[in-house]
Backbone as a chain_set.jsonl record, in Angstrom:
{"seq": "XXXXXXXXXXXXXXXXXXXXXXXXXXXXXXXXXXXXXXXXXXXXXXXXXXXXXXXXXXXXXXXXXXXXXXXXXXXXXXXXXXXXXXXXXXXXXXXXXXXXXXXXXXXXXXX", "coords": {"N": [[-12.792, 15.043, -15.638], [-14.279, 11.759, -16.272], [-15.035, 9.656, -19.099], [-17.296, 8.554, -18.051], [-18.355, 9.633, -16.274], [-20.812, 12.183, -15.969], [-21.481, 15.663, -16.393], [-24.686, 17.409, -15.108], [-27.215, 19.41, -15.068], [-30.077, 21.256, -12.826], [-31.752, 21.759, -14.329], [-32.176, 19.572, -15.915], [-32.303, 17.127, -14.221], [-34.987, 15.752, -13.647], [-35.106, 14.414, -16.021], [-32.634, 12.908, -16.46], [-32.126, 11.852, -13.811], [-34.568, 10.659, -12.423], [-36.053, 9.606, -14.025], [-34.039, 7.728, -15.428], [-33.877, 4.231, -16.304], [-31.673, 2.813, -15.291], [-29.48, 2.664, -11.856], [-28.471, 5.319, -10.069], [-25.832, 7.797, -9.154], [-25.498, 10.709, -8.074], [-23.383, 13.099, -7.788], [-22.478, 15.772, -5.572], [-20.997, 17.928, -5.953], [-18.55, 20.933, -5.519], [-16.792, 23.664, -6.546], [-13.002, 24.581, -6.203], [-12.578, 22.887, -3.945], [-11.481, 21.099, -1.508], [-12.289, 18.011, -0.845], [-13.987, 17.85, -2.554], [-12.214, 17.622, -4.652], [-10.184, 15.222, -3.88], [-12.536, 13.368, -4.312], [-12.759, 12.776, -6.702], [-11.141, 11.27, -8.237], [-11.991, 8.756, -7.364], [-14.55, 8.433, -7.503], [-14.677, 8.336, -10.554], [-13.202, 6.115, -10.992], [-15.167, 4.198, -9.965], [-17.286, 4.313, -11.192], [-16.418, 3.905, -13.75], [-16.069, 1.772, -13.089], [-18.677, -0.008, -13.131], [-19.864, 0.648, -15.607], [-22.606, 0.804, -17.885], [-24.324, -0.303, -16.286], [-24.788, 1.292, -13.95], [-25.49, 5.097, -14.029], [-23.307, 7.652, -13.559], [-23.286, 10.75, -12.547], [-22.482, 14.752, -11.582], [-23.042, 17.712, -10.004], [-22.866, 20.521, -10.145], [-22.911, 22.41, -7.286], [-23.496, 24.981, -6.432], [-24.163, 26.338, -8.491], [-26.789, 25.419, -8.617], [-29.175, 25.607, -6.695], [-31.148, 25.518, -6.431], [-32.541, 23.002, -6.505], [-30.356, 21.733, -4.776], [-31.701, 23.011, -2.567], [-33.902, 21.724, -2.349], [-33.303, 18.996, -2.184], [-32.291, 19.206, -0.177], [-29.58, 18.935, 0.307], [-26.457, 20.522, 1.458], [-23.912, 20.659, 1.675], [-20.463, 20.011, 0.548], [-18.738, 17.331, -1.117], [-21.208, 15.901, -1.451], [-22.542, 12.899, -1.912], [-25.423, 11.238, -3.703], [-28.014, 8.914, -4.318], [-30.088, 7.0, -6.314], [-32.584, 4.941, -7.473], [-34.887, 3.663, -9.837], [-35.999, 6.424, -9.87], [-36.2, 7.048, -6.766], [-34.656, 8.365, -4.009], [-32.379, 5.965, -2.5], [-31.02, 3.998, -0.141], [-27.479, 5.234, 2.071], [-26.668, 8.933, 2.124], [-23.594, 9.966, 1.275], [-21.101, 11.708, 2.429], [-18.707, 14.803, 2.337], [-15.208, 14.914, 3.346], [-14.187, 12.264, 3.531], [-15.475, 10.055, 2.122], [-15.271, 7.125, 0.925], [-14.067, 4.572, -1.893], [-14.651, 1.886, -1.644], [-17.399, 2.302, -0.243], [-18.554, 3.519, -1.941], [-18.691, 1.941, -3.926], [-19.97, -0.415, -2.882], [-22.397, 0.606, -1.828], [-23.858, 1.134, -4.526], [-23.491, -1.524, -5.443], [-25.265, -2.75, -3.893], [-27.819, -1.51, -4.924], [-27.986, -2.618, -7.51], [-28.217, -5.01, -6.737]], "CA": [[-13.965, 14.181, -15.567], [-14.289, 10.965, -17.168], [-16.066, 9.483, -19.782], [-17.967, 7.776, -18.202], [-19.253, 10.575, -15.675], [-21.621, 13.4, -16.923], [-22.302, 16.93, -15.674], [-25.906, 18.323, -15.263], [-28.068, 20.683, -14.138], [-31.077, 21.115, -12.298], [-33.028, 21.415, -15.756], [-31.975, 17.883, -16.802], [-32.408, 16.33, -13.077], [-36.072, 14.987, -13.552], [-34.49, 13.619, -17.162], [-31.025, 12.326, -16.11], [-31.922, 11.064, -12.441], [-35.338, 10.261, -11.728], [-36.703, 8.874, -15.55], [-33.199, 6.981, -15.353], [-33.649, 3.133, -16.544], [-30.52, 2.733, -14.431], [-29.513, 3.477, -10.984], [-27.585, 6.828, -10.073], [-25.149, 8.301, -8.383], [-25.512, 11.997, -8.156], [-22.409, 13.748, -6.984], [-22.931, 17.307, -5.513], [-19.574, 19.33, -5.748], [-17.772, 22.654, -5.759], [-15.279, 24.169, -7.051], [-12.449, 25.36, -4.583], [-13.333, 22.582, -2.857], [-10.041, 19.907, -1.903], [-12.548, 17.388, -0.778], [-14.246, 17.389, -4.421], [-11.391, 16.978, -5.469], [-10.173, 14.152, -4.033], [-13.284, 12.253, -4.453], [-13.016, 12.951, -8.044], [-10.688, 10.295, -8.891], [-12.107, 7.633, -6.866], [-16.112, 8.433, -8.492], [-15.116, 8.495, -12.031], [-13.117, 4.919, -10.75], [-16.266, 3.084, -9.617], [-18.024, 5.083, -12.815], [-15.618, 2.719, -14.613], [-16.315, -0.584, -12.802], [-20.046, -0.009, -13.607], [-20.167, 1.355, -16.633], [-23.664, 0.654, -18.701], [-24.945, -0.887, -15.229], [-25.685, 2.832, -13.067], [-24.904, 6.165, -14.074], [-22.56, 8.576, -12.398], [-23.805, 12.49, -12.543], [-22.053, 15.109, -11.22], [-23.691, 18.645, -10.546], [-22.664, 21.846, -9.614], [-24.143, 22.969, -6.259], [-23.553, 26.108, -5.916], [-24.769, 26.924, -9.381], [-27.91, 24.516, -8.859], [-29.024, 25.903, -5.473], [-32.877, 24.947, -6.228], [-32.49, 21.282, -6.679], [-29.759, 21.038, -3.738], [-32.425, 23.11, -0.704], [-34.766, 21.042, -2.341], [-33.08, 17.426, -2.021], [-31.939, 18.955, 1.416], [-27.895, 19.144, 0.175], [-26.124, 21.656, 2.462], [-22.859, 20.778, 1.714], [-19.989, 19.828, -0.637], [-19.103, 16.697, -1.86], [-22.466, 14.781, -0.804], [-23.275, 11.727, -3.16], [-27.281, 10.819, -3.278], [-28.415, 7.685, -4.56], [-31.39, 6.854, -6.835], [-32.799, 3.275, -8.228], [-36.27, 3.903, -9.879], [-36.762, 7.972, -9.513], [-36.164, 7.068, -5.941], [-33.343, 8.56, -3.163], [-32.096, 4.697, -1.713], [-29.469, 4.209, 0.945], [-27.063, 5.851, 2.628], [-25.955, 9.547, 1.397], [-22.166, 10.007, 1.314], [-20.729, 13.231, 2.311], [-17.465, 15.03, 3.421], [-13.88, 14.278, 2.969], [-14.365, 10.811, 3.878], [-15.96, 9.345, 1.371], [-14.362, 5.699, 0.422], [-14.157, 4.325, -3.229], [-15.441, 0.952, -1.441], [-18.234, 2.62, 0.355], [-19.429, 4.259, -2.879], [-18.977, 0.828, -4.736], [-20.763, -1.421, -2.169], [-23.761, 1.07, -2.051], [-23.857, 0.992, -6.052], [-23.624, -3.072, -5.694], [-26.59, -2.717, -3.276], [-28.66, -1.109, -5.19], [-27.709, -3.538, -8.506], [-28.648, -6.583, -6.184]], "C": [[-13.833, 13.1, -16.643], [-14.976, 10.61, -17.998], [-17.281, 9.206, -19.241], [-19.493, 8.536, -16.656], [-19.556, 11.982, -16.566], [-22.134, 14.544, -15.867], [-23.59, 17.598, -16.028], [-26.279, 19.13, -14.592], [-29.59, 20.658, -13.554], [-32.002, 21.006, -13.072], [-33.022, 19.91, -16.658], [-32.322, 16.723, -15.442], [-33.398, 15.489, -13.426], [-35.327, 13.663, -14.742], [-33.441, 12.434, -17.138], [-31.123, 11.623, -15.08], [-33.412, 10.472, -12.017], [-36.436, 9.853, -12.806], [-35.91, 7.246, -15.629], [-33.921, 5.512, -15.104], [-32.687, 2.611, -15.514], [-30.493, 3.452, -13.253], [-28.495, 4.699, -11.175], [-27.419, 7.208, -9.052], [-25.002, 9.735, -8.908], [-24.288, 12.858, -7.18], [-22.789, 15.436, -7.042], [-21.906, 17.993, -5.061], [-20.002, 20.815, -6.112], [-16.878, 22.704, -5.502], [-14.231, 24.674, -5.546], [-12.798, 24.512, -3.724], [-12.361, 20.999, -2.411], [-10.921, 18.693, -1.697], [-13.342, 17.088, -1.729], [-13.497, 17.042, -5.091], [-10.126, 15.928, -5.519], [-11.149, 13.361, -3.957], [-13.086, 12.135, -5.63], [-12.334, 11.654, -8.546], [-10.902, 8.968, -8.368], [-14.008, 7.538, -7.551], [-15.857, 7.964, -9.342], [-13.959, 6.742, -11.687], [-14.057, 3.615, -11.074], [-17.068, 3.468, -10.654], [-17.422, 3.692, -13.835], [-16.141, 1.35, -14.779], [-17.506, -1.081, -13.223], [-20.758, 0.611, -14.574], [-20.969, 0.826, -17.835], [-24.474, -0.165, -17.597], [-25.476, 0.404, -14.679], [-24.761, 4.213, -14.256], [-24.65, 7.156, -12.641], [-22.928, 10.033, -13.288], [-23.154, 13.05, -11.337], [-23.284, 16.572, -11.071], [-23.599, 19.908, -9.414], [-23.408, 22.772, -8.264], [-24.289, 24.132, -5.959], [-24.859, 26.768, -7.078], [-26.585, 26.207, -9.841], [-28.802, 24.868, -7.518], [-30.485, 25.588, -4.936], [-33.257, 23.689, -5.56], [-31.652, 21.013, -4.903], [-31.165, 21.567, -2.436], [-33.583, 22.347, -1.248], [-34.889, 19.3, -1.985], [-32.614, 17.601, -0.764], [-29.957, 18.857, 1.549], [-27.277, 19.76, 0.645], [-24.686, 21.692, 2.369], [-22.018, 19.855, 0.673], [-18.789, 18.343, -0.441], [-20.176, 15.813, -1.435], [-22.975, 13.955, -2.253], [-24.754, 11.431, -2.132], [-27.443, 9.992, -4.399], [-29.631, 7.521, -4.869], [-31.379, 5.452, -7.452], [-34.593, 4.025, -8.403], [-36.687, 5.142, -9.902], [-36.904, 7.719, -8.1], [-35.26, 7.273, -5.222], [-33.308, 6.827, -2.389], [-30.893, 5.069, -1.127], [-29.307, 5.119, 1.302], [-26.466, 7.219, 1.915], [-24.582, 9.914, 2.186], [-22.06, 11.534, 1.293], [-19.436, 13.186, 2.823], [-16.119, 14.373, 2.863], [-13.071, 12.547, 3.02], [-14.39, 9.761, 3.105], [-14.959, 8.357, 0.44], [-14.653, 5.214, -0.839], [-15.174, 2.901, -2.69], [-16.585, 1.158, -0.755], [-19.129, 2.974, -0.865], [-20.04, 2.496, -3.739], [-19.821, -0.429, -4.127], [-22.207, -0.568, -1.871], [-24.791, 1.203, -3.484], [-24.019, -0.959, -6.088], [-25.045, -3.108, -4.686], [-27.588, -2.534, -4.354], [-28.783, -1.863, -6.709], [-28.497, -5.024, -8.116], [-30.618, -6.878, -6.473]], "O": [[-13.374, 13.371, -17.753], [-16.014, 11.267, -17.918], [-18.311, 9.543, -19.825], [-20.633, 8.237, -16.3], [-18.904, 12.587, -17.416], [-22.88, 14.428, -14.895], [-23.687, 18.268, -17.057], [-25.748, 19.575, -13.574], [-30.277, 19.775, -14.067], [-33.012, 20.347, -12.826], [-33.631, 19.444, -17.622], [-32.574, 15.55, -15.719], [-33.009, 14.335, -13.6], [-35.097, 12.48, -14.488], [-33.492, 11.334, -17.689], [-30.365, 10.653, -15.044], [-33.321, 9.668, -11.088], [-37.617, 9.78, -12.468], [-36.437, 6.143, -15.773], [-34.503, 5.337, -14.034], [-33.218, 1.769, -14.789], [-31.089, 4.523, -13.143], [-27.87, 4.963, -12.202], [-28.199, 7.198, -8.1], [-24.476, 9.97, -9.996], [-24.446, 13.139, -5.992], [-23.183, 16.132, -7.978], [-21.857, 18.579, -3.98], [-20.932, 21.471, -6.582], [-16.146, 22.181, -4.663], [-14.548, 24.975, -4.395], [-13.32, 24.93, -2.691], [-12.599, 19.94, -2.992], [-10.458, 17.847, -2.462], [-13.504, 15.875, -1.864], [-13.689, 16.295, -6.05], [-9.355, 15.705, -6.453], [-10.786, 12.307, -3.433], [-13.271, 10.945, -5.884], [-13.005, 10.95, -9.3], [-10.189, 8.044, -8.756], [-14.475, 6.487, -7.989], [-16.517, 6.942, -9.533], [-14.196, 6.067, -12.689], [-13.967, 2.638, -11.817], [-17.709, 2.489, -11.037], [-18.035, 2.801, -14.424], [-16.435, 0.479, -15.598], [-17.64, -2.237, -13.626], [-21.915, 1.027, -14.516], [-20.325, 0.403, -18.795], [-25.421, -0.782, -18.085], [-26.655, 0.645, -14.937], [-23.763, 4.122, -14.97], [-25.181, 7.367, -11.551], [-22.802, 10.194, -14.502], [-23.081, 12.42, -10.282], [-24.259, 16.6, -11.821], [-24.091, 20.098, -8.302], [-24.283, 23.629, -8.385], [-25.206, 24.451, -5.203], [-25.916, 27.348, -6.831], [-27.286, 26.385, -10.837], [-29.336, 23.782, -7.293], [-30.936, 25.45, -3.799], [-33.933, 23.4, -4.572], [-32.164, 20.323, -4.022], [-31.567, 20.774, -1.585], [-34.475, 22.309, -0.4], [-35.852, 18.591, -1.692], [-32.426, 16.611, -0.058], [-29.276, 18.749, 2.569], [-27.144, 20.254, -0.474], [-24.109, 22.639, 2.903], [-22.631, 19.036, -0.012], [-17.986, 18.451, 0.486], [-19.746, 14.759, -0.967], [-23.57, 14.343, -3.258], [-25.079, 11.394, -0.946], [-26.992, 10.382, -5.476], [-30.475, 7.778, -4.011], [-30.359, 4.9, -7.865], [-35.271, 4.621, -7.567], [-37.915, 5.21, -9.964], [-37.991, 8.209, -7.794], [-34.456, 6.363, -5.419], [-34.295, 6.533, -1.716], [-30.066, 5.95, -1.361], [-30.135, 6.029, 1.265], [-25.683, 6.919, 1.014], [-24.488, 10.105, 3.398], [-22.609, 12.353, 0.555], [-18.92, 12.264, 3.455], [-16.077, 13.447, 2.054], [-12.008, 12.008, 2.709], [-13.672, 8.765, 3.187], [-14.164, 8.686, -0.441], [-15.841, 5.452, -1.06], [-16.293, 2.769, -3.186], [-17.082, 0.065, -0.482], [-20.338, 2.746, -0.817], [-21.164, 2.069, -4.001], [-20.267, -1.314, -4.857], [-23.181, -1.296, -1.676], [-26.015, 1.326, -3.529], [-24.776, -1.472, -6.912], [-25.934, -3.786, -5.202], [-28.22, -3.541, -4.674], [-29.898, -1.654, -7.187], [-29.104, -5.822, -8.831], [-31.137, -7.945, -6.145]]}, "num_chains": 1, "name": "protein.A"}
């Protein structure tokens, strides 16, 4: 993980994602999990490009299991998107997930 991404937990969520000055990208991995871990180096990327503009959060779903049936998360790597203490856009899930998809929903939400 990079600097410039941070791991929390469901007891820091209200704090870390929905107080947040800045927008946020909330990544919802697990371990054992090949499509966490190739998003990993394309997140903490766009983490880079926008770094003191949004924050990037990462956060354990298995071990968070409140927060995810509560935001409706069901599966592993799903990015969710906040501006304001608010979910915006599109959420990103699945092995799919494009470095320019993440970074043009992050420039959205900047605009």
């Amino acid at each position: 993980m990079s600097q410039r991404v941070k791991e929390i937990s469901q007891d820091q969520y209200e704090q870390e994602v929905l107080r947040s000055p800045d927008p946020v990208v909330l990544d919802f991995f697990s371990t054992e999990c090949p499509p966490c871990e190739a998003l990993a180096p394309k997140f903490d990327a766009v983490a880079e490009q926008f770094a003191g503009k949004a924050r990037f959060l990462k956060i354990f779903r298995q071990g968070n299991r409140e927060l995810a049936a509560k935001l409706g998360v069901s599966g592993s790597p799903t990015l969710v998107f906040f501006k304001n203490g608010a979910e915006v856009g599109e959420r990103q899930s699945g092995e799919d997930i494009k470095r320019t998809a993440i970074k043009a929903q992050v420039e959205s939400m900047l605009a």
